[in-house]
C-alpha positions as CSV (number, residue, x, y, z in Angstrom):
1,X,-3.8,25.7,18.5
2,X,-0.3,26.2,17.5
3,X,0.1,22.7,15.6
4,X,-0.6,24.6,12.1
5,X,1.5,24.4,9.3
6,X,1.4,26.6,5.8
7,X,-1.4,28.8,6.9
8,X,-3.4,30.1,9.5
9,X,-6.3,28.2,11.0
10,X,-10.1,29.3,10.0
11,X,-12.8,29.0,11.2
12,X,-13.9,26.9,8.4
13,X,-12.6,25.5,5.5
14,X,-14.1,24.4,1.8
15,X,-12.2,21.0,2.4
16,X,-11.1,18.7,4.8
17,X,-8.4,15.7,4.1
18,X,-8.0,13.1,6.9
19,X,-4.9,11.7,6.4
20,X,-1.7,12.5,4.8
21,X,-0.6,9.0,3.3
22,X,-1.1,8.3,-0.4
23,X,-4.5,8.6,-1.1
24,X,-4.5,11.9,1.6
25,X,-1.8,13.5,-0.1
26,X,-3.3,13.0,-3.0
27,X,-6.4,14.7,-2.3
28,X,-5.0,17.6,-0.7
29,X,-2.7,18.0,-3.9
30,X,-6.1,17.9,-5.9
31,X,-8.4,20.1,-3.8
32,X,-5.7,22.5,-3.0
33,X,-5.3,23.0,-6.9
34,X,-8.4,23.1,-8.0
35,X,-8.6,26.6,-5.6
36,X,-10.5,25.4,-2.2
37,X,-9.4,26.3,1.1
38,X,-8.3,22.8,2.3
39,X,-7.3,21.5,5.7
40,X,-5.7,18.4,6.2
41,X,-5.1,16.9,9.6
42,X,-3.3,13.9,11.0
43,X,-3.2,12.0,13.9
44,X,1.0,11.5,13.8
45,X,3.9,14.4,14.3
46,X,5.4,16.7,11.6
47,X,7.6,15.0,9.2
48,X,9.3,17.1,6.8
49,X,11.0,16.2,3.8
50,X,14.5,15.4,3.6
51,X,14.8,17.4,7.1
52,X,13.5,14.7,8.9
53,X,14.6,10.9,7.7
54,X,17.0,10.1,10.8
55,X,18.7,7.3,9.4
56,X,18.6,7.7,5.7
57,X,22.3,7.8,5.2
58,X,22.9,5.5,8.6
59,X,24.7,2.2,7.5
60,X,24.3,-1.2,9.7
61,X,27.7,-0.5,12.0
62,X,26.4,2.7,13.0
63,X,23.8,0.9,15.1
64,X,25.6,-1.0,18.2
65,X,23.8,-4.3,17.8
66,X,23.1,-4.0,13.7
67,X,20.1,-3.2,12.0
68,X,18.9,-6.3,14.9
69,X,16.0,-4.7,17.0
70,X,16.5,-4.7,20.8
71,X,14.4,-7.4,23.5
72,X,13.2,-3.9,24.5
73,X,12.0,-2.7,21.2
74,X,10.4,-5.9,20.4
75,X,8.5,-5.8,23.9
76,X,6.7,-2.8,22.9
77,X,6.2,-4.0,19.2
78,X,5.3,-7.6,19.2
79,X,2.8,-7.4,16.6
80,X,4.6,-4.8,14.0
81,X,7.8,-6.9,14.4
82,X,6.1,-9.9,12.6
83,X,7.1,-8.6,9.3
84,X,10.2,-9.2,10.3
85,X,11.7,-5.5,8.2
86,X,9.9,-3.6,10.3
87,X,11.9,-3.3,13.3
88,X,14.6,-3.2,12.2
89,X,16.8,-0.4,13.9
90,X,16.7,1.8,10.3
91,X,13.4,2.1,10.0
92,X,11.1,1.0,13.5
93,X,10.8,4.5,14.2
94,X,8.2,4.5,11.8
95,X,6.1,2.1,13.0
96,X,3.7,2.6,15.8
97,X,3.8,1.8,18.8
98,X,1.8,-1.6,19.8
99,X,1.6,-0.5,23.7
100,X,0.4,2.5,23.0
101,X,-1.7,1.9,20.0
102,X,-3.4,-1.4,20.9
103,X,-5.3,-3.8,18.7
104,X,-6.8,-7.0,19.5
105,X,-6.9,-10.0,17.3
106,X,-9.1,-13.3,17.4
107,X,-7.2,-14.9,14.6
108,X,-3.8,-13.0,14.0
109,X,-4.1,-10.2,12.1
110,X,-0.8,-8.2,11.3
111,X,-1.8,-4.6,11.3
112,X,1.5,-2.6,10.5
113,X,0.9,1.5,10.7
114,X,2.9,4.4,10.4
115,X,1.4,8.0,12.1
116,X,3.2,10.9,11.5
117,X,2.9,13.1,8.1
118,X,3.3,11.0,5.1
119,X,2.1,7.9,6.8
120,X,2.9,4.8,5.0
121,X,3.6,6.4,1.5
122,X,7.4,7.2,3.3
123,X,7.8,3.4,3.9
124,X,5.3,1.7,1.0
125,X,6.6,-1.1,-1.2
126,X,6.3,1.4,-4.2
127,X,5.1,-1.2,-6.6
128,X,2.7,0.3,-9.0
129,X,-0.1,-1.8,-11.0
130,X,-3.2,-0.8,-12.8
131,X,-6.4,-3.0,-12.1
132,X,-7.9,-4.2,-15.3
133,X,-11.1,-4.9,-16.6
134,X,-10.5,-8.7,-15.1
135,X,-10.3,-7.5,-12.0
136,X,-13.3,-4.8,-12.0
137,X,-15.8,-7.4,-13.6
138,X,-14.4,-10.3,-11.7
139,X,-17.2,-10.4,-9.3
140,X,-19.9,-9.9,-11.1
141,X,-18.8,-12.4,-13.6
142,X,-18.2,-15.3,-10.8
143,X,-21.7,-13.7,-8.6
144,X,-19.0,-13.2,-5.9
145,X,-19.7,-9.5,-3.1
146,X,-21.2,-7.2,-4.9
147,X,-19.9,-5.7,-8.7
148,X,-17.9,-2.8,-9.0
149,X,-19.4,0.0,-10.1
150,X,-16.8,1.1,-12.5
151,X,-14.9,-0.4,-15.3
152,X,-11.0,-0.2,-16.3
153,X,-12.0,3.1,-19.1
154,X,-13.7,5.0,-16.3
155,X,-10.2,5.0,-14.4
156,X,-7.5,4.9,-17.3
157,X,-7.2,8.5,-18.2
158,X,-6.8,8.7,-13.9
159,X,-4.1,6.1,-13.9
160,X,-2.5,8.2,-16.7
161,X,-2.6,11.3,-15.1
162,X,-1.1,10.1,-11.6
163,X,1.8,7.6,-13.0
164,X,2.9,10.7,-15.1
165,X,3.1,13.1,-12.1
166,X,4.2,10.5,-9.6
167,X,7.1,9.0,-11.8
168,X,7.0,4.8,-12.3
169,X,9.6,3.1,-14.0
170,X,8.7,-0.1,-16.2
171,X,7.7,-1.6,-19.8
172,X,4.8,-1.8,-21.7
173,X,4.1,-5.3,-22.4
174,X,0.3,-5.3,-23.8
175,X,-1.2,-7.9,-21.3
176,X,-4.9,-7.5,-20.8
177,X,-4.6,-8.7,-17.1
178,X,-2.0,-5.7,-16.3
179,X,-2.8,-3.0,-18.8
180,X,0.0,-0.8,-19.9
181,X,0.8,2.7,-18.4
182,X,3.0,6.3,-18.6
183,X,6.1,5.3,-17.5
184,X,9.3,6.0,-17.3
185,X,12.4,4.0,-18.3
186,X,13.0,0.7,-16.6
187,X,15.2,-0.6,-14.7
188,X,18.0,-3.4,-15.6
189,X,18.2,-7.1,-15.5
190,X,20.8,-9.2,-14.3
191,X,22.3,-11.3,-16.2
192,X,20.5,-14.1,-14.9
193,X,17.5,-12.5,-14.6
194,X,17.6,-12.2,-18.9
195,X,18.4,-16.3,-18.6
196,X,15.1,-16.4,-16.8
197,X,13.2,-14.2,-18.5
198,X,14.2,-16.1,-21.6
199,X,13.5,-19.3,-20.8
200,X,10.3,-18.9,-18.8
201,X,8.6,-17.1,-22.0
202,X,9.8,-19.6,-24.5
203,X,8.7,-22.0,-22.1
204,X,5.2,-21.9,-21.5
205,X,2.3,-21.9,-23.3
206,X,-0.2,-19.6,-21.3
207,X,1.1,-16.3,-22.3
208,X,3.7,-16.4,-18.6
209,X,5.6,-13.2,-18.8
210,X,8.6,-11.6,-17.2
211,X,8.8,-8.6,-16.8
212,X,10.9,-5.4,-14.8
213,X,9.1,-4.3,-11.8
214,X,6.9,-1.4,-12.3
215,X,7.7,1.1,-9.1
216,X,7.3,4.3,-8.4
217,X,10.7,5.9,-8.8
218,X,12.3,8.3,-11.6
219,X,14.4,6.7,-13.8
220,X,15.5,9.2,-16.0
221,X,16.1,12.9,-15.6
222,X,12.9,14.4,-16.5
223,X,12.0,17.3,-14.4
224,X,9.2,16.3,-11.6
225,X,6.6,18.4,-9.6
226,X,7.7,18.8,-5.5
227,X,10.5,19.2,-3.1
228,X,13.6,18.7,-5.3
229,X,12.9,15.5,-6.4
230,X,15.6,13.6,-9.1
231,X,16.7,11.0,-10.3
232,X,16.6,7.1,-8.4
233,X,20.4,6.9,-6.8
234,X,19.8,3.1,-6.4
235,X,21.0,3.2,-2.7
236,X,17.6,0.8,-1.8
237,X,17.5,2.3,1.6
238,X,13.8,3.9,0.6
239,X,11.9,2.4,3.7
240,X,14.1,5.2,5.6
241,X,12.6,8.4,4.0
242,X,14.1,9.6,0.5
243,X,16.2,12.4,0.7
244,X,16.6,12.6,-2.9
245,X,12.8,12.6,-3.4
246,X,13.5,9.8,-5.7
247,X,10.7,7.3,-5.3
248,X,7.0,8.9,-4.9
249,X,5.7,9.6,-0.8
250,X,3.3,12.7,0.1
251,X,6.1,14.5,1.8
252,X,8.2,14.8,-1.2
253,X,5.3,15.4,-3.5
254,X,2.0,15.6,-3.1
255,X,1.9,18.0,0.1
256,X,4.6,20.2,-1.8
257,X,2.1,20.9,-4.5
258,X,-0.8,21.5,-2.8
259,X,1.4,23.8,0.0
260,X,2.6,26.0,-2.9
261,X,-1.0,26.7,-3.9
262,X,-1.3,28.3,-0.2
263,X,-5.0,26.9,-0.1
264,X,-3.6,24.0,2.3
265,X,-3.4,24.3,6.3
266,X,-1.9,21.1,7.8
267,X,-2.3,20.4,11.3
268,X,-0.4,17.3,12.5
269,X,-1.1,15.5,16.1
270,X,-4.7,15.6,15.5
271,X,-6.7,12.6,16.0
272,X,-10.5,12.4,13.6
273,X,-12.7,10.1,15.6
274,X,-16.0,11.5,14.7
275,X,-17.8,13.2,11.7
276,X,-20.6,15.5,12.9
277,X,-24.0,15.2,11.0
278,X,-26.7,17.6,9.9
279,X,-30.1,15.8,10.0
280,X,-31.8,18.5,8.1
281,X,-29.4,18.9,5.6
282,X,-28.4,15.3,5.3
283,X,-24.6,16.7,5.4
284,X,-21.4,16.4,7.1
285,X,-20.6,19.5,8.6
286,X,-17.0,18.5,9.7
287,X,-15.4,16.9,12.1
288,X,-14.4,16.3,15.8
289,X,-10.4,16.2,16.9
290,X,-8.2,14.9,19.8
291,X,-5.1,16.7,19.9
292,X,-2.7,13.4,20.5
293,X,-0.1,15.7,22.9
294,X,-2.8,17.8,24.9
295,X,-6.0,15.6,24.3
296,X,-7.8,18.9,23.9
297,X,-10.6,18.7,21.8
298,X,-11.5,20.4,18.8
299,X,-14.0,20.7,16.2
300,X,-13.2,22.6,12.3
301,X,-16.0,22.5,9.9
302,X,-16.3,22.6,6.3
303,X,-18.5,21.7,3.1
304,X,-16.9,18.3,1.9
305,X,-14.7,15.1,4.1
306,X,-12.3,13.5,2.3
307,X,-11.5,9.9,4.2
308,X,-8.0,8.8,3.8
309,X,-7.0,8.0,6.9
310,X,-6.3,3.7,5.5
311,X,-9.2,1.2,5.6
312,X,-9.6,0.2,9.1
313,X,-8.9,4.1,10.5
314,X,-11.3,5.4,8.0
315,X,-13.7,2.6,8.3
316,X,-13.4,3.2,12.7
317,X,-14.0,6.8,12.2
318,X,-17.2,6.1,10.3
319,X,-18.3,3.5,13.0
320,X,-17.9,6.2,16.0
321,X,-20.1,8.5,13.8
322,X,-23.0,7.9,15.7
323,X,-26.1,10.0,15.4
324,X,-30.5,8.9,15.5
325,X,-30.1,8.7,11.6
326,X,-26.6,6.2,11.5
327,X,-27.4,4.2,15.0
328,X,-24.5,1.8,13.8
329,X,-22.2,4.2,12.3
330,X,-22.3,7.0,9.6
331,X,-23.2,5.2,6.0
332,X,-24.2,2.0,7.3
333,X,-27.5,1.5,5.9
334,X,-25.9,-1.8,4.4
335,X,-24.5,-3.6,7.3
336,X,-21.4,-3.7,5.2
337,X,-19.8,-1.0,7.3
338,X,-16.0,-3.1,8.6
339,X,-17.0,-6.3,6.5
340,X,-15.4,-7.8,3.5
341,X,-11.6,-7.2,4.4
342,X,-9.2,-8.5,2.4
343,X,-5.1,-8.2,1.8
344,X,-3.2,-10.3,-0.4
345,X,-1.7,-13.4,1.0
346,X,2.2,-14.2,0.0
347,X,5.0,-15.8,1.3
348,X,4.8,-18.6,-1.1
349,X,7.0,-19.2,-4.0
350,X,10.5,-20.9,-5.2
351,X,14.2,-20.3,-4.8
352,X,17.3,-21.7,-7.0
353,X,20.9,-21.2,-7.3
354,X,22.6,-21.0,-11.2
355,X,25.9,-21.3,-12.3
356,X,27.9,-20.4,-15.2
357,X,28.0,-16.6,-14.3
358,X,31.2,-16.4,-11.8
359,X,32.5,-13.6,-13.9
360,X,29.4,-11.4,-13.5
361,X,28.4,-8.7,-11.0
362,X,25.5,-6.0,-11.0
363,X,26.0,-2.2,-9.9
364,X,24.1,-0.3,-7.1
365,X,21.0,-1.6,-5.5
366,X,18.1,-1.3,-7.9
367,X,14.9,-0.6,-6.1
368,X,12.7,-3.3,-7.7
369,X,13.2,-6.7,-9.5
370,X,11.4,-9.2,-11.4
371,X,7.3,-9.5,-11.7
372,X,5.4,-12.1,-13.0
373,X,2.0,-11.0,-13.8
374,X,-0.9,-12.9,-13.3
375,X,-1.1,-16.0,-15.7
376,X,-4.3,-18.2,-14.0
377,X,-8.0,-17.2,-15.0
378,X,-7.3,-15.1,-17.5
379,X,-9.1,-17.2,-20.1
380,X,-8.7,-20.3,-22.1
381,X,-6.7,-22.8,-20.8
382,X,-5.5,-20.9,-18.2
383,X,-8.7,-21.0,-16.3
384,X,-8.0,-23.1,-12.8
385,X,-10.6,-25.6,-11.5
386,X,-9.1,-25.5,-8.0
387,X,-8.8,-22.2,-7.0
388,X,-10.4,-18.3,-7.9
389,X,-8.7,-15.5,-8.9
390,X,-5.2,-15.3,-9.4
391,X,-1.7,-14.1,-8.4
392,X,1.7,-12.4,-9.4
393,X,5.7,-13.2,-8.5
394,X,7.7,-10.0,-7.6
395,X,11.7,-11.5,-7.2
396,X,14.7,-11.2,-8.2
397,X,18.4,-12.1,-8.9
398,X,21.5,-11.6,-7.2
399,X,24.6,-12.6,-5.8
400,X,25.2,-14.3,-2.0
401,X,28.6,-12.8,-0.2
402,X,30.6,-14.7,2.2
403,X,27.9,-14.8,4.8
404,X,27.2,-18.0,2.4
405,X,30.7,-19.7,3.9
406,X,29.2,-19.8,7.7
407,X,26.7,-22.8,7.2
408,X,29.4,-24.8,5.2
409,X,32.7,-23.1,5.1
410,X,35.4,-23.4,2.0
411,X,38.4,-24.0,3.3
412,X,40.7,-22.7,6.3
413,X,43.3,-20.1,6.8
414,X,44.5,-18.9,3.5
415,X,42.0,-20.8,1.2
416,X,39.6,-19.2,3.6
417,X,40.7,-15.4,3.5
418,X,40.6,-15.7,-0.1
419,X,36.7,-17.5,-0.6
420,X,35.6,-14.0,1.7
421,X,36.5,-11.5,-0.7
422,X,34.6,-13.7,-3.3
423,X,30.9,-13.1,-4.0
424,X,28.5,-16.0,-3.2
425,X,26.4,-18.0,-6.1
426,X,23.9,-16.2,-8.1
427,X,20.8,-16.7,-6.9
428,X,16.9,-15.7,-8.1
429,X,13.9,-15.9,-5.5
430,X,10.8,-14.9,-5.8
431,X,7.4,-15.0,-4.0
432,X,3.7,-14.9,-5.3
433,X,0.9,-12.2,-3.9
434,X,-2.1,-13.8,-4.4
435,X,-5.7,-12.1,-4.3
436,X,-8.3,-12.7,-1.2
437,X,-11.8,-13.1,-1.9
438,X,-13.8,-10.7,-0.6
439,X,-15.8,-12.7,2.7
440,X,-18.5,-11.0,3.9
441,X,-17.5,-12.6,7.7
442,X,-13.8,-11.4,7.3
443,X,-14.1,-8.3,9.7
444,X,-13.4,-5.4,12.0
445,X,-15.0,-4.6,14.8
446,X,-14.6,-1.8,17.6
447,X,-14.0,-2.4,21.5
448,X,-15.7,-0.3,23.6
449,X,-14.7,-2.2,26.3
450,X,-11.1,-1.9,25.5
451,X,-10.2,1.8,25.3
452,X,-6.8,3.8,24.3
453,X,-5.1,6.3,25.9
454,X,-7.6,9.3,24.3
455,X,-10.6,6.9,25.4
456,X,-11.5,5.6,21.7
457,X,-12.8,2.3,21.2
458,X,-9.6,-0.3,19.6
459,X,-10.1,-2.2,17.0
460,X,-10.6,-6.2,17.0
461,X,-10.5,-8.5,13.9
462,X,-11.6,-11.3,12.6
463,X,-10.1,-12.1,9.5
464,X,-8.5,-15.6,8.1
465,X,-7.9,-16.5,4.5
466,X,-10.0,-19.9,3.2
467,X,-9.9,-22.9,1.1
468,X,-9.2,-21.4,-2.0
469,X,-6.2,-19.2,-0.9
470,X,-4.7,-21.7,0.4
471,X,-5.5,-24.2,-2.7
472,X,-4.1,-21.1,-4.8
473,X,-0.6,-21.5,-2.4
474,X,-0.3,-24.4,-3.7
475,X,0.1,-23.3,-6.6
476,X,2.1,-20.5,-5.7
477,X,5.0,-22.8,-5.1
478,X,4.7,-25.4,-7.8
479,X,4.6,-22.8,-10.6
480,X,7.4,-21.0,-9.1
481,X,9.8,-24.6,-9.1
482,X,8.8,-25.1,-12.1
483,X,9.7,-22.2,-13.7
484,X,13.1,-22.1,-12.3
485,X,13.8,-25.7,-13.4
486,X,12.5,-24.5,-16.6
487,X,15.4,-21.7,-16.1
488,X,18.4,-24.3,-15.4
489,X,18.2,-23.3,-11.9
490,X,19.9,-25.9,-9.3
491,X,19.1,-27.0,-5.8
492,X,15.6,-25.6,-6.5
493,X,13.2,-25.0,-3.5
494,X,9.9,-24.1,-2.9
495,X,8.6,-22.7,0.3
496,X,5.1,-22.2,1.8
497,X,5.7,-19.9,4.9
498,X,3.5,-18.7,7.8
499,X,1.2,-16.1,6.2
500,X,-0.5,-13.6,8.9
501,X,-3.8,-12.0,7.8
502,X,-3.1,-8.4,7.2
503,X,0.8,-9.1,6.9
504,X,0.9,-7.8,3.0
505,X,-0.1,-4.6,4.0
506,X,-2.6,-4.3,1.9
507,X,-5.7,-3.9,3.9
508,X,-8.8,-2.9,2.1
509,X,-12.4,-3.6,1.0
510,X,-14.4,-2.4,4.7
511,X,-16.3,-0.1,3.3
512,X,-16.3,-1.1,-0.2
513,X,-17.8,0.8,-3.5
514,X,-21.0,-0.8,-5.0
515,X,-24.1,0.3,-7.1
516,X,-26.4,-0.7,-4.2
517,X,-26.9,1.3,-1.1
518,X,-28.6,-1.9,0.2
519,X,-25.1,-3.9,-0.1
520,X,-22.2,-1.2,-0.3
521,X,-21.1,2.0,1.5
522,X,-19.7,4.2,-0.9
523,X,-20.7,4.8,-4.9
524,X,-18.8,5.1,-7.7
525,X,-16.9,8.5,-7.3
526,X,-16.3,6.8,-3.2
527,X,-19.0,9.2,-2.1
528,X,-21.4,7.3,0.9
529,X,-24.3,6.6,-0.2
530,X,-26.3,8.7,2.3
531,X,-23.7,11.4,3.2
532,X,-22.8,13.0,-0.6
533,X,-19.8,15.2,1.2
534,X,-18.2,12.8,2.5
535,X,-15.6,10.6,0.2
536,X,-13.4,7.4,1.3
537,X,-10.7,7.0,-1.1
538,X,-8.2,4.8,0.8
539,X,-8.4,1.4,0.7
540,X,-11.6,1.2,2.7
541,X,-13.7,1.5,-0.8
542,X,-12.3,-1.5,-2.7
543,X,-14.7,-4.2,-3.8
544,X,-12.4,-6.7,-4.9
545,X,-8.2,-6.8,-4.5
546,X,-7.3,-7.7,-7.5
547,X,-3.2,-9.4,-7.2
548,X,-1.4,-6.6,-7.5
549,X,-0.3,-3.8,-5.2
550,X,-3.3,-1.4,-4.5
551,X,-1.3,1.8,-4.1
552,X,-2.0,3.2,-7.5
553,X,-5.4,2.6,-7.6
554,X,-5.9,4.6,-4.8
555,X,-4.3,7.1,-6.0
556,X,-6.4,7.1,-9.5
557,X,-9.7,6.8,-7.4
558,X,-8.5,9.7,-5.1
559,X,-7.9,12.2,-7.9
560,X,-11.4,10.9,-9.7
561,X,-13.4,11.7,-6.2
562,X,-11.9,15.4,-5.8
563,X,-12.4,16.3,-9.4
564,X,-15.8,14.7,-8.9
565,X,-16.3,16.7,-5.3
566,X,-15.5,20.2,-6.9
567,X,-18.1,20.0,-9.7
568,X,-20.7,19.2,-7.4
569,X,-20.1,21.6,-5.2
570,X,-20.0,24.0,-7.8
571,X,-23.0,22.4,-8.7
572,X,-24.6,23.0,-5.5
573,X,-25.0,19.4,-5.5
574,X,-23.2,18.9,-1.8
């Protein structure tokens, strides 16, 4: 028992968090505060802030083949190579395993993870959207799944509260598909990313805006809650660990907070497979542990389960609850219990060169760039006969450098040293994330047959994106030429490459929120339906995906849950 961080172990606790990655962070922060004796376990090592980000000050020579991944690194991660980031020497460290933490696919399905304290919110995208009411009404108003069971003014004052004490940089822009937020001060544009911003407004007549990336990183030098965190230092190494605290991750905020209010005990290395089950009470009592090292087992009880160990690892914890009243898996009265996953499919868009800004440079390495909100179905003439839904561009410009000369080089010998110390053509990319319908049939299934190294069932999928996606692709590719032609962009491109399911990382929706036990899993405040103390507030509860990066929303939903969770059990409710 010696794994404990913070405080001593008890016998039981008021709380407990699974997971320590965005949405666990978050609740821990919120239960910790709000005075109940929390612990939070994960299945990963210790990773403490700033102590422990190996290469965050690394550059690419201090690695003996580059940031290039060895034959032998991509042998034992085949499938979290497929991003093709995440293996890179700077950062595969975080990424599991994929001989030692086996999945199995029937149509590919990229599952990328990170276990160790933190999890993914140390190497997340940090893109931060709201959902609006188009989204949360989106399937009722098509009969699409099941409707959510909460609108955009049940979440706002939640958004508020976590993009003021997580820190997001951006502009207000009044759009009703991506509602307006606390923010702090954006970051630049380029010089040719005003051009484009310009052009593409004045252009169109659907309302198409371009605007500054809204991610989670301090832009100014407001004072934030947790472990010394200032100001962004624009180095754009963040997928490292942040040593600055800069940009927003559990390690460097959440867990702080909730540490200092010495109401949290952390125990790392300790794998949830099971939620124990009191038929007469009709409660959770707690749960049951694998120590990852040892493989000793465990069990800690306590009056409330806060899920947030990501969709399919919260959603595979609920499906190993077995007892006489869940046969198929605690909460499953619906049948809905691994179904309905979604991500958002990209790798489609445009690329141009410009000219007539030789004489222009940017400074440092800005840790966002251009987004596009959503400009199809949002009403009027932008409604689409061909496709559902809709999606957003994140991009950018910038500058090639003389890695542009090997393809076609200018020159030789003198005329040759000279073009190298010369930066490249300005440049502007950018590639649309489109939403997913919600499939009943796209799914996630447990192995028994196929077990891992502490015995658990693995995980199999079954998950492929349809005729709409890939109708919306389309489109994907033929707004973004457009736009840039619109721009005065040259040698314009589009592109349509391989998307893998699950390669957006942006899994969600298996064990989704509804106002029907009969067809959802969880209600509106991501309590199960049939288990009141126990909350799922990672992806797992999403009813829809909406186009924009679900990190926030988690967040919001995770701090409405354990404000909900502590009035009712004041209540005596759970």
């Amino acid at each position: 028992m010696n794994k404990f961080y913070y405080n001593e172990p008890r016998d039981s606790y008021d709380a407990i968090v699974v997971g320590t990655g965005i949405s666990g962070g978050w609740a821990a922060k919120e239960l910790c505060e709000k005075g109940l004796k929390t612990l939070v376990l994960e299945r990963g090592p210790m990773v403490k802030h700033r102590e422990d980000y190996p290469t965050a000050n690394n550059d690419p020579w201090d690695y003996p083949h580059g940031e290039t991944p060895t034959q032998e690194m991509l042998k034992r991660q085949p499938k979290q190579s497929r991003t093709g980031y995440t293996t890179r020497m700077s950062s595969a460290h975080w990424f599991v395993d994929d001989i030692d933490h086996p999945y199995n696919e029937i149509k590919q399905f990229d599952w990328m993870r990170g276990y160790h304290v933190g999890g993914r919110s140390i190497m997340w995208g940090r893109q931060s959207y709201r959902h609006s009411d188009i989204d949360f009404t989106a399937n009722k108003r098509e009969g699409i799944a099941v409707d959510w069971p909460v609108r955009y003014k049940d979440i706002k004052p939640w958004y508020d509260k976590v993009e003021a004490y997580i820190g997001v940089s951006g502009e207000n822009r009044g759009l009703k598909q991506l509602p307006d937020g606390v923010f702090e001060p954006a970051f630049e544009y380029n010089c040719v990313e005003e051009v484009f911003r310009e052009k593409v407004e004045s252009g169109f007549d659907d309302g198409r805006v371009v605007t500054m990336g809204r991610t989670a990183h301090i832009n100014s030098d407001k004072k934030f809650e947790g472990d010394g965190r200032i100001r962004c230092q624009t180095r754009n190494r963040c997928i490292r660990g942040c040593p600055f605290g800069a940009y927003f991750s559990s390690n460097s905020s959440t867990l702080p907070a909730a540490e200092a209010t010495g109401n949290m005990t952390l125990r790392p290395d300790s794998i949830v497979h099971e939620i124990m089950y009191d038929a007469d009470t009709q409660k959770a009592t707690g749960v049951k542990v694998i120590d990852r090292e040892t493989k000793e087992t465990f069990e800690f009880k306590a009056k409330v389960v806060f899920l947030c160990a990501s969709a399919v690892a919260s959603t595979s914890i609920l499906m190993q609850s077995k007892s006489d009243r869940f046969p198929n898996g605690m909460g499953n009265d619906s049948g809905e219990l691994g179904h309905n996953i979604m991500d958002h499919h990209f790798k489609a868009g445009a690329m141009g060169r410009f000219e007539g800004f030789e004489d222009k440079y940017y400074k440092g390495r800005r840790p966002t760039g251009l987004y596009i909100p959503r400009f199809r179905n949002i009403g009027g003439s932008t409604d689409m006969k061909e496709f559902k839904r809709g999606y957003g561009y994140q991009g950018g410009g910038s500058r090639g450098n003389f890695t542009d000369l090997i393809a076609e080089t200018r020159g030789f010998g003198a005329e040759l040293k000279n073009a190298i110390f010369q930066p490249g053509d300005w440049n502007i990319g950018m590639t649309a994330f489109g939403e997913i319908l919600p499939y009943h049939d796209n799914k996630m299934m447990l192995d028994y047959d196929r077990l891992d190294q502490w015995g658990l069932p693995t995980v199999t999928f079954d998950a492929e994106i349809r005729d709409n996606e890939l109708a919306m692709r389309k489109d994907m590719q033929e707004q973004g030429v457009e736009m840039l032609k619109k721009a005065g962009a040259k040698d314009v491109m589009g592109y349509d490459a391989h998307y893998g399911f699950g390669n957006g990382i942006h899994e969600m929706g298996t064990a989704r929120m509804g106002r029907d036990p009969r067809t959802s899993v969880v209600n509106g405040y991501n309590q199960l339906h049939a288990v009141k103390n126990v909350y799922v507030t990672d992806g797992a509860f999403m009813t829809s995906g909406a186009c924009v990066n679900p990190s926030l929303t988690y967040m919001a939903f995770t701090a409405r849950a354990a404000d909900h969770a502590v009035n009712e059990l004041k209540k005596g409710n759970i």
